[in-house]
NUMI-458915 format. One record per residue (C-alpha): x, y, z; residue number from 1. Coordinates in Angstrom, 1 decimal. Example, Ala and Ser with C-alpha at 12.3 -4.5 7.8 and 13.67 -1.06 7.14 Angstrom:
<recs>
[rec [12.3 -4.5 7.8] 1]
[rec [13.7 -1.1 7.1] 2]
</recs>
This chain:
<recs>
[rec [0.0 0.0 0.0] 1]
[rec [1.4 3.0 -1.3] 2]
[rec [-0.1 6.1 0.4] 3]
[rec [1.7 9.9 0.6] 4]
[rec [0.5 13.5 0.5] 5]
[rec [2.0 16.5 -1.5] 6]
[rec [0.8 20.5 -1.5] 7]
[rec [-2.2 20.6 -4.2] 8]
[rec [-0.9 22.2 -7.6] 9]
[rec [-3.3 23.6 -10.5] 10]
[rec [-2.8 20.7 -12.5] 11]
[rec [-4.3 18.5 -10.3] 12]
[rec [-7.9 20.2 -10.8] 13]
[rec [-9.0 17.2 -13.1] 14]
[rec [-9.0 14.8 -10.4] 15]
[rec [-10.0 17.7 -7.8] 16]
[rec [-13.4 17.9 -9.5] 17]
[rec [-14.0 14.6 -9.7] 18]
[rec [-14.1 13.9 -5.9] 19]
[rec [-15.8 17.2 -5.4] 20]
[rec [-18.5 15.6 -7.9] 21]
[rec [-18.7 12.8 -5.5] 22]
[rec [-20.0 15.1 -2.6] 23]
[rec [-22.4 17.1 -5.0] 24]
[rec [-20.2 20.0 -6.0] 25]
[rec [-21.3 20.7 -9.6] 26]
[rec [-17.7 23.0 -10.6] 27]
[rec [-15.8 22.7 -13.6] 28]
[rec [-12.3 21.8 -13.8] 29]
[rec [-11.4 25.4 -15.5] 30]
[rec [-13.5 26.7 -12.1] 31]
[rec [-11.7 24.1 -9.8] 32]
[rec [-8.1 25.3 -11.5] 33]
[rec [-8.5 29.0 -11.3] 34]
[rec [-9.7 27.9 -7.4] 35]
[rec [-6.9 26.2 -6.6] 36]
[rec [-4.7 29.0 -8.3] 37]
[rec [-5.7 31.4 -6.1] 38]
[rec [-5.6 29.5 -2.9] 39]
[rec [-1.7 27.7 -4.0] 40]
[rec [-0.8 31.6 -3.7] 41]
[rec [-2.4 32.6 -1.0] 42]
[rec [-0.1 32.8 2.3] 43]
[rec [-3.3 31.8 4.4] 44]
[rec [-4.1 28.7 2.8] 45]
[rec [-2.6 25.2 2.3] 46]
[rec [-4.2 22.2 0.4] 47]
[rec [-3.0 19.1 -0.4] 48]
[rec [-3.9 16.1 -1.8] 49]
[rec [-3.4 12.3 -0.9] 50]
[rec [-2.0 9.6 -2.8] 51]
[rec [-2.9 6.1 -2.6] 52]
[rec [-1.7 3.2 -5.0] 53]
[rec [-0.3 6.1 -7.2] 54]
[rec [-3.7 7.9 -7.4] 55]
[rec [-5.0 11.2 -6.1] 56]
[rec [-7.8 9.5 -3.6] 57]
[rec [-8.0 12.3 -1.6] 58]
[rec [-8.0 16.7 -1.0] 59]
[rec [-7.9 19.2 2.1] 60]
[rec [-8.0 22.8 2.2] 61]
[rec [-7.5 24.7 5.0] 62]
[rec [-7.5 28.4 5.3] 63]
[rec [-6.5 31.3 8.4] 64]
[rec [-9.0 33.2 9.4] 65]
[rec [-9.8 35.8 12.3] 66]
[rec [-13.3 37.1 13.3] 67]
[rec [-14.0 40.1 15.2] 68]
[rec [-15.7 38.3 18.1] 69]
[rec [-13.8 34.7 18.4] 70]
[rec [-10.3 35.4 17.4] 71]
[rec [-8.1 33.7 14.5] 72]
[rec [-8.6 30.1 13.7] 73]
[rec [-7.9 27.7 10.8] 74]
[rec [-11.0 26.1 8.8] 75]
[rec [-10.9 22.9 6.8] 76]
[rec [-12.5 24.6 3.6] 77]
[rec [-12.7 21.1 2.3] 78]
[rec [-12.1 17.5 2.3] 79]
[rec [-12.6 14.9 0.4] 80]
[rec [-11.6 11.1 0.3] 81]
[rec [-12.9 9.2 -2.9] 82]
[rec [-15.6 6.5 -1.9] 83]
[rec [-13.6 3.6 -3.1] 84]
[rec [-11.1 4.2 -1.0] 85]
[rec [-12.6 5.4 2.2] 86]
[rec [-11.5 4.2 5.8] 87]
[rec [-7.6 3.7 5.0] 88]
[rec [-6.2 6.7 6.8] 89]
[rec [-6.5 8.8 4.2] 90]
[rec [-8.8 11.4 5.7] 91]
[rec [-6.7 11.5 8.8] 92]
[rec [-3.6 11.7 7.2] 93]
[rec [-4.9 14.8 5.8] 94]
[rec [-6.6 16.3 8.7] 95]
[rec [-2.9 15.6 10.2] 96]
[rec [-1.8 17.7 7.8] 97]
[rec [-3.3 20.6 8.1] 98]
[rec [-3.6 20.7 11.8] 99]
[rec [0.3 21.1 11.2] 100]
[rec [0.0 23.6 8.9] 101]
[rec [-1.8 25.2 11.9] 102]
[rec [0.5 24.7 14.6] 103]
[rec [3.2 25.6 12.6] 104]
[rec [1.8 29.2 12.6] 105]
[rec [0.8 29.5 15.7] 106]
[rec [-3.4 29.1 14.7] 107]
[rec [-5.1 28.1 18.2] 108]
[rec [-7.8 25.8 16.5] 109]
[rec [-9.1 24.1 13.8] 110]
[rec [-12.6 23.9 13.1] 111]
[rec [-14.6 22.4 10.2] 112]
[rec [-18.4 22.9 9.0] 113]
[rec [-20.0 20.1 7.7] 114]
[rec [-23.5 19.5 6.3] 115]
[rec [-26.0 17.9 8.6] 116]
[rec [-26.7 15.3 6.2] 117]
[rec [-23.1 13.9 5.8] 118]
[rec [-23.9 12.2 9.5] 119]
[rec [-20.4 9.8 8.1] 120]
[rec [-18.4 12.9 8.1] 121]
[rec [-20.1 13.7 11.5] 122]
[rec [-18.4 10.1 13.1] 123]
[rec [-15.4 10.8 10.9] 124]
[rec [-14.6 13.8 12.7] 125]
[rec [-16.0 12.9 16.1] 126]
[rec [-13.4 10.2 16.0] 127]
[rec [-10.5 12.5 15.3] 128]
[rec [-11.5 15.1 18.5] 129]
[rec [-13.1 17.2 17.1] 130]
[rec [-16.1 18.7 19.4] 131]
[rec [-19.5 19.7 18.1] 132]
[rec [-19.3 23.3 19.2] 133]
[rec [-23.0 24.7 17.3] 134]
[rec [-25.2 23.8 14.7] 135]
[rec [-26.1 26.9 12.5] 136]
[rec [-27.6 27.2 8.8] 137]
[rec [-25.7 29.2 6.2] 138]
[rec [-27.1 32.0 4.4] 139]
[rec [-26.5 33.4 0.9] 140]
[rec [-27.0 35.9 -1.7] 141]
[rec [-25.6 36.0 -5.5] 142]
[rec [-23.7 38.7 -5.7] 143]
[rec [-23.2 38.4 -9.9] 144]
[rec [-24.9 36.1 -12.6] 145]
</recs>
């Protein structure tokens, strides 16, 4: 079993979008690339992705962030595992990751937001330590067509 992580680069967004597919995200690759353009030069972000029998099986983001009333702290932007190869470490190894991405700049916490209805990704994260801190629904408005 052959299973390693390296930062995400543009030219991964192929396989990018196909697990993003997998979760629902309906983005092109041209929309995933100039994504992943923008967060590979961004000093706040990281992402990676996970290899596993030569592969890509596997993407994190994580991103900085401070708010006015609860400080700085990182947030997996996203994270996904491809189905087929679900529950070999994967995930972890790249929630590992970017918890050291956090430490490494001194980020007090990592948080994630996950829908309600993943209740997998609710067990997945429950298991690595993570703490339900509060349930909230998201809100949005299109800003352009």
């Amino acid at each position: 079993m052959s299973l390693f992580i390296r930062e995400i680069l543009p030219e991964d967004a192929i396989a990018i979008t196909g697990l993003s597919l997998q979760l629902g995200y309906h983005v092109t690759a041209a929309g995933t690339k100039e994504n992943l353009e923008i967060i590979t030069n961004s000093i706040n972000d990281g992402a990676w992705v996970a290899f596993f029998e030569e592969k890509i099986a596997g993407w994190i983001h994580v991103f900085k962030t401070t708010r006015v009333e609860s400080g700085t702290f990182g947030e997996i932007g996203g994270l996904v595992v491809d189905e087929a190869y679900r529950r070999k470490g994967i995930g972890k190894l790249l929630v590992d990751q970017a918890k050291q991405w956090c430490i490494i700049r001194d980020i007090p916490a990592l948080r994630v937001r996950c829908n309600s209805k993943r209740t997998e990704a609710h067990i997945f994260y429950t298991s690595l330590q993570f703490h339900e801190n509060k349930e909230q629904k998201v809100f949005e408005i299109a800003l352009r067509n």
